[in-house]
Structures are given as C-alpha cells and as structure tokens.
C-alpha positions as CSV (number, residue, x, y, z in Angstrom):
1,X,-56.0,58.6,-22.2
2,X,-52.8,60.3,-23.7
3,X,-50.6,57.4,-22.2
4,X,-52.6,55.0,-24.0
5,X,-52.5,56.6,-27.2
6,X,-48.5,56.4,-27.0
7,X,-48.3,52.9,-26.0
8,X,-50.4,51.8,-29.5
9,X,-48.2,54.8,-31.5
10,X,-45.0,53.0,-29.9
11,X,-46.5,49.3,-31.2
12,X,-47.1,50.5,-34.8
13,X,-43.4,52.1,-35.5
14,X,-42.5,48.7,-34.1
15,X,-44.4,47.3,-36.3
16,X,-42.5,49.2,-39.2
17,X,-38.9,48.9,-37.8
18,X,-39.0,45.2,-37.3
19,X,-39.2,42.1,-39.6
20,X,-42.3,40.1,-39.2
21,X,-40.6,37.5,-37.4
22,X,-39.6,39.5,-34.5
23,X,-43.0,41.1,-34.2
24,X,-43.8,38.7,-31.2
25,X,-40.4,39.6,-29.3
26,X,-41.0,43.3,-29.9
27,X,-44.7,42.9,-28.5
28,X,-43.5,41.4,-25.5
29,X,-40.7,44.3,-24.3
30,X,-42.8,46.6,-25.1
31,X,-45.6,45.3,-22.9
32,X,-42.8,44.4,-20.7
33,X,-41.6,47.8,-20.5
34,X,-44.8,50.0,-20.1
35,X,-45.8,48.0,-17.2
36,X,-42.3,48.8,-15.7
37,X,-43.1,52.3,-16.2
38,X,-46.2,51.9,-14.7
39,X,-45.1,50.2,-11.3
40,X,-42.0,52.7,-11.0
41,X,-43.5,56.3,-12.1
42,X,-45.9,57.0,-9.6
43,X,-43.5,55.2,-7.0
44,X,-40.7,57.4,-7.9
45,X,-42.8,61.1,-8.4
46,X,-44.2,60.3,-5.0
47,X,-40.4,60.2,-3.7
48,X,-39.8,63.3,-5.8
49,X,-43.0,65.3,-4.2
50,X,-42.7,64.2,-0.7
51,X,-38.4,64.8,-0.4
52,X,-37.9,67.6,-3.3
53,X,-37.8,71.1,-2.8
54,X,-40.5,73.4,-3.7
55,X,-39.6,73.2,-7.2
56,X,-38.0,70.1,-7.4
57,X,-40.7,68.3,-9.9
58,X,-40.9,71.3,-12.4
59,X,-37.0,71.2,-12.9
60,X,-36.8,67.0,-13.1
61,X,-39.4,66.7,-15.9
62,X,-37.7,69.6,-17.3
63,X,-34.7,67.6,-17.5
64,X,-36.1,65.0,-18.5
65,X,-37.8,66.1,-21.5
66,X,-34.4,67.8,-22.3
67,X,-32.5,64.5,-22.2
68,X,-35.4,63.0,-24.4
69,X,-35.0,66.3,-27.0
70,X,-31.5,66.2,-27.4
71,X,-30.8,63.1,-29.2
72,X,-33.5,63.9,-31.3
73,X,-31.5,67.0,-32.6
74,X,-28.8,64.2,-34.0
75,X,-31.2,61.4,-35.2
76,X,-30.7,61.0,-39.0
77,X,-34.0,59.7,-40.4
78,X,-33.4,56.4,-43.0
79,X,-35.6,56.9,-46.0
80,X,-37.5,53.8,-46.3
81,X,-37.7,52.2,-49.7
82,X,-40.5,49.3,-50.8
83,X,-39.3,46.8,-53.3
C-alpha cells in the first residue's frame, strides 16, 4: 500500500518537472523503473538474509537511507514561477 502511494507521488512531480511533451517518455521510465525495482528487491534482500550476518539487513537499509539523505542536505529547491 505505501509502495503504491510513492509510485503515483513519483508520477505527479513528474508531471510538474517535465514539459507536456515529454510526459509520455517520463511515464514510460518510470513504469520502466518500478518494475525493475520490483524484479530485483526481493531478489537481492533474499541474498542479503540468507548470506548476511546477523545484522547485516539493519546496517544496509541504514545505509541506504543515508545515501538517499545526504544529497538531500545539498539539493537547492528552484522556486517555480507561472506566467
């Protein structure tokens, strides 16, 4: 349920970054990309659980949210203008 609430929150600032023209194109890696996520994720934490240590999994989605927090210290929000 959570997933699917990011994947339509991903489409609509999509939908704000990009001109109209490329809202096809954008559409289609996004699709594209959530169903690569969705073959390789379970394939990969399955790796992770069954070879890890005992606290292998806490400490990689640690890092992972870490590497997704960090350039979000630096990103410099454009104020958007309508005219």
């Amino acid at each position: 349920m959570f997933v699917g609430s990011l994947f339509s929150l991903g489409i609509t600032y999509m939908a704000d970054l990009l001109p109209k023209q490329l809202f096809p194109a954008g559409n289609l890696l996004c699709g594209m990309l959530y169903s690569i996520g969705s073959m390789i994720g379970p394939f990969m934490t399955g790796l992770m659980i069954q070879f890890g240590a005992n606290h292998n999994f806490f400490f990689t989605i640690s890092a992972l949210l870490f590497l997704v927090f960090v350039p979000l210290l630096w990103n410099k929000t454009k104020k958007v203008t309508h005219g």
